[in-house]
Each structure stands twice: as C-alpha cells, then as structure tokens.
PDB file of N, CA, C and O in Angstrom:
ATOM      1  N   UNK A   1       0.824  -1.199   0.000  1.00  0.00           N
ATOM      2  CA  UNK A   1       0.000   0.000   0.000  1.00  0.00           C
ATOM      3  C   UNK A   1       0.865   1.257   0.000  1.00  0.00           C
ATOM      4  O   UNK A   1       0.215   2.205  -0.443  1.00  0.00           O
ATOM      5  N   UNK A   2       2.187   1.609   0.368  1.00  0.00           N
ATOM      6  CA  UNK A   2       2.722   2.489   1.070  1.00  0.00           C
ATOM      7  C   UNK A   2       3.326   2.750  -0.740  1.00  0.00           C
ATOM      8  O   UNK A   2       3.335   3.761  -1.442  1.00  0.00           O
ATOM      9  N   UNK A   3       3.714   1.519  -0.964  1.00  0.00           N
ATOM     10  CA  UNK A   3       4.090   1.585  -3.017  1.00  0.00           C
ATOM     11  C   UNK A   3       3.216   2.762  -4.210  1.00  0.00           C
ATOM     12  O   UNK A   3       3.340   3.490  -5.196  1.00  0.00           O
ATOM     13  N   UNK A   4       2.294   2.218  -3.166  1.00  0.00           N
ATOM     14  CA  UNK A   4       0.733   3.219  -3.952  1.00  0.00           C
ATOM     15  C   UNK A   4       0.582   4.372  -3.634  1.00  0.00           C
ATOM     16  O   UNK A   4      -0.059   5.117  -4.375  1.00  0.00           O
ATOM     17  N   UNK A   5       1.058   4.767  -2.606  1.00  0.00           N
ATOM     18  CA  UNK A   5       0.595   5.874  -2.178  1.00  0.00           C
ATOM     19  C   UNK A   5       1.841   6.867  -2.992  1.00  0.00           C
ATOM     20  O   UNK A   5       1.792   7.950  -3.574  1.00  0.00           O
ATOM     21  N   UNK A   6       3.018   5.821  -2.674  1.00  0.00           N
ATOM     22  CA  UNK A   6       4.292   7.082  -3.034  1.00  0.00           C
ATOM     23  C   UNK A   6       4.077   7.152  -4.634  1.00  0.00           C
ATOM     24  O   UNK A   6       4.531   8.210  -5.069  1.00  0.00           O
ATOM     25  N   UNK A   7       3.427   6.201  -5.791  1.00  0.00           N
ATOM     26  CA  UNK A   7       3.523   6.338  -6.629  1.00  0.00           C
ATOM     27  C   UNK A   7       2.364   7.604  -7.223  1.00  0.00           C
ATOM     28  O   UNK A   7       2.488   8.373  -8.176  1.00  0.00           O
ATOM     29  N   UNK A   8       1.515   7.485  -6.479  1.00  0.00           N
ATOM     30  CA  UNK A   8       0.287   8.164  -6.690  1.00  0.00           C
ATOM     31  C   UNK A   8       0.688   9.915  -6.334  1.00  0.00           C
ATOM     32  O   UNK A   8       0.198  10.882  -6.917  1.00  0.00           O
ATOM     33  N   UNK A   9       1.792   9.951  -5.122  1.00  0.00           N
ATOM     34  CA  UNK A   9       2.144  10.881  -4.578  1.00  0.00           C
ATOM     35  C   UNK A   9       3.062  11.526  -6.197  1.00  0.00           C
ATOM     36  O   UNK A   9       2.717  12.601  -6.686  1.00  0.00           O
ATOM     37  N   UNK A  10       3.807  10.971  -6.613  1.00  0.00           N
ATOM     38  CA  UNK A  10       4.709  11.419  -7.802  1.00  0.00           C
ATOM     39  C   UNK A  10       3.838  11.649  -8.727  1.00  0.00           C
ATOM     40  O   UNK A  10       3.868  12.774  -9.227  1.00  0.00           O
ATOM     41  N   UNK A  11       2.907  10.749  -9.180  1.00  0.00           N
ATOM     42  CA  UNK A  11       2.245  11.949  -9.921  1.00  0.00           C
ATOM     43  C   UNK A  11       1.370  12.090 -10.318  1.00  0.00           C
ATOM     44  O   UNK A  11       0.905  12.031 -11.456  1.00  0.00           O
ATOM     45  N   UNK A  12       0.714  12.490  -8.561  1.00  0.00           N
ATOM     46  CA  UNK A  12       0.362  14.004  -8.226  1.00  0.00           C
ATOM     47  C   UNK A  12       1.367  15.311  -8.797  1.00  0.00           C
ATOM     48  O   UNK A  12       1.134  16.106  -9.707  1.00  0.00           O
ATOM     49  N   UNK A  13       2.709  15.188  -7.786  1.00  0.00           N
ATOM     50  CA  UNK A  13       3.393  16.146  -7.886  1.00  0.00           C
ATOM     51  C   UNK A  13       3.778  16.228 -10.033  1.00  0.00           C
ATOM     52  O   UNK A  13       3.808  17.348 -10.543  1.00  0.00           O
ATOM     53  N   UNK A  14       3.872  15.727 -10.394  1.00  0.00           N
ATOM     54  CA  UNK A  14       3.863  15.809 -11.992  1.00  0.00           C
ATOM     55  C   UNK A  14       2.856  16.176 -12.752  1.00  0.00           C
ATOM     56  O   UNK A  14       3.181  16.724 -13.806  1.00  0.00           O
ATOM     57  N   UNK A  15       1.667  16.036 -12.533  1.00  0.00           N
ATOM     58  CA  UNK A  15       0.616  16.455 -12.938  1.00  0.00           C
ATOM     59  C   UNK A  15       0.555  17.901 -12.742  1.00  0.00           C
ATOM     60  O   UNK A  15       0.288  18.708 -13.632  1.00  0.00           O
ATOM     61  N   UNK A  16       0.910  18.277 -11.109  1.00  0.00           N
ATOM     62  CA  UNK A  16       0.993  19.774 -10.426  1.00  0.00           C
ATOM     63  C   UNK A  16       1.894  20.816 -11.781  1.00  0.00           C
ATOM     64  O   UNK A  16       1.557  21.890 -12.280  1.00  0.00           O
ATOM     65  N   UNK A  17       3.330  19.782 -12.089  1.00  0.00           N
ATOM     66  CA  UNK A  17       4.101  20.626 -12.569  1.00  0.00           C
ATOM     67  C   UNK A  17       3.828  20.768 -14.147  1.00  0.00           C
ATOM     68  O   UNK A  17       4.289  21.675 -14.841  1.00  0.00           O
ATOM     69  N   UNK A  18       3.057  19.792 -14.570  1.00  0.00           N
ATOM     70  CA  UNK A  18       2.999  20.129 -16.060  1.00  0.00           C
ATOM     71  C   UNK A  18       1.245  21.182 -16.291  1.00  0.00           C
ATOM     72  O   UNK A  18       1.000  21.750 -17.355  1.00  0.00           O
ATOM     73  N   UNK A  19       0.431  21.213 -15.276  1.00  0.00           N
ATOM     74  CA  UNK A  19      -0.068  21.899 -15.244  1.00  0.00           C
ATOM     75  C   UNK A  19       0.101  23.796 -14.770  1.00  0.00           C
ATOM     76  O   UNK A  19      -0.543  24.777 -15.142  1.00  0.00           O
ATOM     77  N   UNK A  20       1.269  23.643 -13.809  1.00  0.00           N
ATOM     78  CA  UNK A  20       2.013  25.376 -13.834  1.00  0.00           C
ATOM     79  C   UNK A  20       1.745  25.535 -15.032  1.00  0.00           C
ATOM     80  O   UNK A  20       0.775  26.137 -15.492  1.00  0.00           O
ATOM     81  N   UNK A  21       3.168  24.640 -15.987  1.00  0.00           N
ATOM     82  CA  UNK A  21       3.642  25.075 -17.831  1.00  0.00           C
ATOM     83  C   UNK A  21       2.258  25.216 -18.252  1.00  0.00           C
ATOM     84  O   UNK A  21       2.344  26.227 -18.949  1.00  0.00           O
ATOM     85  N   UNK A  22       1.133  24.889 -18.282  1.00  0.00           N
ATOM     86  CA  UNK A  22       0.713  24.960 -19.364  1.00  0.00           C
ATOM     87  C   UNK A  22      -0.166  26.402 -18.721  1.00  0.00           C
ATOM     88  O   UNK A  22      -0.824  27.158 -19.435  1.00  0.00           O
ATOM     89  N   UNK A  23      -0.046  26.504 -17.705  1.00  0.00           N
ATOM     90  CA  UNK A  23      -0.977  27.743 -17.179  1.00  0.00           C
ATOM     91  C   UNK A  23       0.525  29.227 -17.629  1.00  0.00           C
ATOM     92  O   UNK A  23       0.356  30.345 -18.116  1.00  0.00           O
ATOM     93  N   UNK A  24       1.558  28.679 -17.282  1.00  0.00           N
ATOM     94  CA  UNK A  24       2.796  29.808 -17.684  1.00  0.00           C
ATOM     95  C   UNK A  24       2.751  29.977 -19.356  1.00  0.00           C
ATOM     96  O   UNK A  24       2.856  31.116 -19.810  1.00  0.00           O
ATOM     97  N   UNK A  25       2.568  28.657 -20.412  1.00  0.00           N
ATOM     98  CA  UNK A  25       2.634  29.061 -21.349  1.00  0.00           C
ATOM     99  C   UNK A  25       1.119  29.177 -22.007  1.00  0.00           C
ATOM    100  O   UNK A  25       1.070  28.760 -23.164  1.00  0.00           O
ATOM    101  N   UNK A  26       0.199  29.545 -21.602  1.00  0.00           N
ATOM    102  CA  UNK A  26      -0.900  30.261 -21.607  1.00  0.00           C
ATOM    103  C   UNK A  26      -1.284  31.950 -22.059  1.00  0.00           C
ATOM    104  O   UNK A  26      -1.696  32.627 -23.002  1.00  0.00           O
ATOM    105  N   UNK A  27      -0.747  32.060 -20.433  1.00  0.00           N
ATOM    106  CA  UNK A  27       0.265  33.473 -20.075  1.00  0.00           C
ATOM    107  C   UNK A  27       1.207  34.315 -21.024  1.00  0.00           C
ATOM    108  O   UNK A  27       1.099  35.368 -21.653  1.00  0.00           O
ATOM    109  N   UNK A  28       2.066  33.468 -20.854  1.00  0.00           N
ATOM    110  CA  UNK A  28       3.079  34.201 -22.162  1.00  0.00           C
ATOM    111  C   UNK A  28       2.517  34.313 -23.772  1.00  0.00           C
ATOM    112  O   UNK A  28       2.841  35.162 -24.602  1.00  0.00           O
ATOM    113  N   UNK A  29       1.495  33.086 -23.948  1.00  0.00           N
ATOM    114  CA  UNK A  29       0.874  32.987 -25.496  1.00  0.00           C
ATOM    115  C   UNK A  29       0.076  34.330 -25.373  1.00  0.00           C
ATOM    116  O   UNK A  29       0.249  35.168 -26.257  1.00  0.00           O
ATOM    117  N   UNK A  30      -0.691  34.568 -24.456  1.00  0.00           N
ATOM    118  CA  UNK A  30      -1.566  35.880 -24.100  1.00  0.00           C
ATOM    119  C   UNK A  30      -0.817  37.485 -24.412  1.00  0.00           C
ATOM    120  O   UNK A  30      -1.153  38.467 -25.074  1.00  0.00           O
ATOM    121  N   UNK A  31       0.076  37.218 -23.755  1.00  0.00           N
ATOM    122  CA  UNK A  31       1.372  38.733 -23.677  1.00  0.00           C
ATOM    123  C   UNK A  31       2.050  38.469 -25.467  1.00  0.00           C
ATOM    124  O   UNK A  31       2.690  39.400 -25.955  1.00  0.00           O
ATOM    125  N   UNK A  32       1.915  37.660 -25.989  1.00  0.00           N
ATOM    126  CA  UNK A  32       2.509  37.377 -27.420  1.00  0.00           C
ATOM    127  C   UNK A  32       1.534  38.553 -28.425  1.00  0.00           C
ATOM    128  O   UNK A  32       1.644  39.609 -29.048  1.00  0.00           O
ATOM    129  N   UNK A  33       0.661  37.613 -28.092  1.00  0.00           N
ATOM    130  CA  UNK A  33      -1.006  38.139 -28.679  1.00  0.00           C
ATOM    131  C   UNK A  33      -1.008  39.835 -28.788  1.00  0.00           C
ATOM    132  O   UNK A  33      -0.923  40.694 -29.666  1.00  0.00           O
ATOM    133  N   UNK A  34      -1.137  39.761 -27.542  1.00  0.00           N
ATOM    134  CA  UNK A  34      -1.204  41.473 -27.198  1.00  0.00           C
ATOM    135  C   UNK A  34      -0.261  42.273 -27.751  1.00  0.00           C
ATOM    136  O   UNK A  34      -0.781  42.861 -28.700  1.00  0.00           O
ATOM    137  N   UNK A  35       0.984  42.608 -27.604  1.00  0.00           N
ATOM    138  CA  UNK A  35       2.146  42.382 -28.519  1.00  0.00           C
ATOM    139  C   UNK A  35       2.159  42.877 -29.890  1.00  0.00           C
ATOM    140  O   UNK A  35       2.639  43.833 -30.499  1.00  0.00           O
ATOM    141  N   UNK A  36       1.143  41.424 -30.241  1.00  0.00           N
ATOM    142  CA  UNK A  36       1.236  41.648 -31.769  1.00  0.00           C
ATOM    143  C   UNK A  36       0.294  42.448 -32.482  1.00  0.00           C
ATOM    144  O   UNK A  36       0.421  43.023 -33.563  1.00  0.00           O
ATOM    145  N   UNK A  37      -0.981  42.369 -31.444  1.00  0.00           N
ATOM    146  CA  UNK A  37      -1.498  43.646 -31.634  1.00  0.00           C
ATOM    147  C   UNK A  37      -1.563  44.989 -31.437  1.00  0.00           C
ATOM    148  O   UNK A  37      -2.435  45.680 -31.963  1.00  0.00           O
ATOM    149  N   UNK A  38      -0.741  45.405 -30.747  1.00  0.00           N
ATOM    150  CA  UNK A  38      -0.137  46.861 -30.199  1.00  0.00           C
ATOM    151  C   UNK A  38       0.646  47.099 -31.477  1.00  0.00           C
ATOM    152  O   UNK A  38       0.168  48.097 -32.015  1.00  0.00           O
ATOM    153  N   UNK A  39       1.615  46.618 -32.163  1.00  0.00           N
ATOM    154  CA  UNK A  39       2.554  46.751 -33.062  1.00  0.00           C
ATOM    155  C   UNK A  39       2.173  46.565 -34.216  1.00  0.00           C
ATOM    156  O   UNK A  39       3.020  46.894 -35.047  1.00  0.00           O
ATOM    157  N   UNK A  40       1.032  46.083 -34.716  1.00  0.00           N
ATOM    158  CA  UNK A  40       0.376  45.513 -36.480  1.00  0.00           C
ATOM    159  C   UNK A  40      -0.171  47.048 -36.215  1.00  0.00           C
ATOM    160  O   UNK A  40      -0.686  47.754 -35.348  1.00  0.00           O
ATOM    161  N   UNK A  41       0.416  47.067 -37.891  1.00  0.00           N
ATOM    162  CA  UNK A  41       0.293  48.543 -38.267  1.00  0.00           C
ATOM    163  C   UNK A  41      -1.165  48.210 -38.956  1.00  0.00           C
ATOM    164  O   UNK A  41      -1.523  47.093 -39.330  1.00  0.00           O
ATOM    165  N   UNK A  42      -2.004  49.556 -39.049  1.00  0.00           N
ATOM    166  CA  UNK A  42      -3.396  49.478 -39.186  1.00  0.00           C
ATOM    167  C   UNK A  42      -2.780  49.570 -41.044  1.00  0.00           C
ATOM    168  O   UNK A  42      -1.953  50.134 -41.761  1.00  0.00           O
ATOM    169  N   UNK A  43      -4.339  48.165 -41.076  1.00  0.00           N
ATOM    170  CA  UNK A  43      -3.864  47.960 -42.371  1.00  0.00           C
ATOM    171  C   UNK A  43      -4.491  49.347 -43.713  1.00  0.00           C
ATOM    172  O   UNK A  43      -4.087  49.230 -44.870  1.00  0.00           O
ATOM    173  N   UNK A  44      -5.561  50.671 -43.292  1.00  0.00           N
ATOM    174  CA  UNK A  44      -5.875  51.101 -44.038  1.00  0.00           C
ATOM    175  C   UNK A  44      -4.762  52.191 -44.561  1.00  0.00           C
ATOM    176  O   UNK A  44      -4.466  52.441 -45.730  1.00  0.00           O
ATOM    177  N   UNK A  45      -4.146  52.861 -43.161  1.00  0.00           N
ATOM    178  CA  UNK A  45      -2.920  53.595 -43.009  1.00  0.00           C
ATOM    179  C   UNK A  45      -1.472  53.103 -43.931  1.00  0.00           C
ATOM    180  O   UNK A  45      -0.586  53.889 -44.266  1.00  0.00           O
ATOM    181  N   UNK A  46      -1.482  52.222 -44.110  1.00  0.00           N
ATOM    182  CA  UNK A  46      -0.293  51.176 -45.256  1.00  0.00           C
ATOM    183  C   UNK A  46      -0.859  51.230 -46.258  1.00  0.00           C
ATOM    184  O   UNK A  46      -0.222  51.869 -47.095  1.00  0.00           O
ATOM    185  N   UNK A  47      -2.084  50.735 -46.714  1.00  0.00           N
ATOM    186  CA  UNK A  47      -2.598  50.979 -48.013  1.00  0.00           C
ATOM    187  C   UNK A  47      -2.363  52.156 -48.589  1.00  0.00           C
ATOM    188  O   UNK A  47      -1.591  52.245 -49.544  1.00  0.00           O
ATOM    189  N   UNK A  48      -3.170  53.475 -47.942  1.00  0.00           N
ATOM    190  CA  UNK A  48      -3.386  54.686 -48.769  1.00  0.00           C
ATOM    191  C   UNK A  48      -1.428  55.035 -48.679  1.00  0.00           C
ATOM    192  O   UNK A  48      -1.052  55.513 -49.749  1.00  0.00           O
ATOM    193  N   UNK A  49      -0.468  54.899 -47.821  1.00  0.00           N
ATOM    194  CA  UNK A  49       0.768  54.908 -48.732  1.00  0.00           C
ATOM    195  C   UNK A  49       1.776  54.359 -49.437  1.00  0.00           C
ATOM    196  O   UNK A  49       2.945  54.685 -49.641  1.00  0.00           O
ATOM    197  N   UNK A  50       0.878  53.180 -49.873  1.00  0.00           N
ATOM    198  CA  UNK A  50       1.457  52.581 -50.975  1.00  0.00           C
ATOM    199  C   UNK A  50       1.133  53.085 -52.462  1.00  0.00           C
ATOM    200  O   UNK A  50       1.920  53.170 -53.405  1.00  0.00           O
ATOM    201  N   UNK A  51      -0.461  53.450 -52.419  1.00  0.00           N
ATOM    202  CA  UNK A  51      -0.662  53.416 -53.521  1.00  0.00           C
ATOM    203  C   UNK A  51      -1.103  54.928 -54.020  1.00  0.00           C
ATOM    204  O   UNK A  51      -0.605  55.292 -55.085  1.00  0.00           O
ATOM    205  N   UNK A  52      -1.894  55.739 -53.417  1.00  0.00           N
ATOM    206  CA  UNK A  52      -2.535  56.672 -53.923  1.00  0.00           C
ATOM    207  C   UNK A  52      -1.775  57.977 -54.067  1.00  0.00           C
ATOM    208  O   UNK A  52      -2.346  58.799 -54.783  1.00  0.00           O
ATOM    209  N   UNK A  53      -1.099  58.195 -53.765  1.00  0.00           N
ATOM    210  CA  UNK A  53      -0.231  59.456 -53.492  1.00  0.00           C
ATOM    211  C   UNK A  53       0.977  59.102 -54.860  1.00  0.00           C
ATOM    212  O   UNK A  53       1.621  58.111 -55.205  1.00  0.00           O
ATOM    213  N   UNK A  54       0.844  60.388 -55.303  1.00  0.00           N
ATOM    214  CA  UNK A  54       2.258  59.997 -56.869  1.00  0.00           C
ATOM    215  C   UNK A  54       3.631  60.897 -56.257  1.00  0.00           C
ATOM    216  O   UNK A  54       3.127  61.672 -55.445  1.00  0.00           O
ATOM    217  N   UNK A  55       4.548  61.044 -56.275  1.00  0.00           N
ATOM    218  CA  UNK A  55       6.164  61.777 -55.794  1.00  0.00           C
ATOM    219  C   UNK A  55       5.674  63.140 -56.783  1.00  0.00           C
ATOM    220  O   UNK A  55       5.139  63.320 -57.877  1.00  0.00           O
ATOM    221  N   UNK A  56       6.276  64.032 -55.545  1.00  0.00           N
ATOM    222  CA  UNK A  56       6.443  65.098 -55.615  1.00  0.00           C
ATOM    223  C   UNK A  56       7.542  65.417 -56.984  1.00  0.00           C
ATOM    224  O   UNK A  56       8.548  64.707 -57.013  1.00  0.00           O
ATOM    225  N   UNK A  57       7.363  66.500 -58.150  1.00  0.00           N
ATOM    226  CA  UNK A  57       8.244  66.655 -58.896  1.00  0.00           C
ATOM    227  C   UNK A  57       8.565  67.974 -59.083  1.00  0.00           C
ATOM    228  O   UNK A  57       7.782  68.816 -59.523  1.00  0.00           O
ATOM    229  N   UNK A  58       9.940  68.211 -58.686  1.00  0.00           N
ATOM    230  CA  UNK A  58      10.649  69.421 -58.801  1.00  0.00           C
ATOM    231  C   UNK A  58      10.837  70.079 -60.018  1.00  0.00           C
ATOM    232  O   UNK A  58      11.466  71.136 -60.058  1.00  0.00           O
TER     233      UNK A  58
END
C-alpha cells in the first residue's frame, strides 16, 4: 500500500508541474497576442501609402 501511495504521490506532484507550464505558457501565449497587436500597423494607413499618393516633382 505504502508503493501506492508514493507512486500516486509522484504523480500528483507531476501532474501539479505540467499543469504550472501549461498555465505559464498560456500566459506568455496571451502577452505574445497582445504584442502583436499593439505593433500591427493598421492595415488602411499602409494601403493609402502605398498606392494613392504619386512623388512630388521638382
């Protein structure tokens, strides 16, 4: 019985730790996200200067 318990006890404790990771890389996938939306340039603002505007001629 005491076999069972310690095995059951390990993993427990393994289950504990692969559940942190997936709650840490959750987290960090979240802060990625955000990130990438703070920094994506608005796509109408890129358009109108790619195309519509012709160079100035001296």
């Amino acid at each position: 019985m005491a076999e069972i318990t310690r095995a059951h006890q390990a993993q427990s404790a393994e289950l504990q730790q692969v559940l942190q990771a997936v709650a840490q890389h959750k987290a960090e996938a979240g802060t990625l996200r955000e990130l990438v939306e703070q920094f994506r340039p608005t796509q109408r603002s890129s358009r109108k200067k790619r195309g519509g505007e012709a160079p100035e001629v001296k």
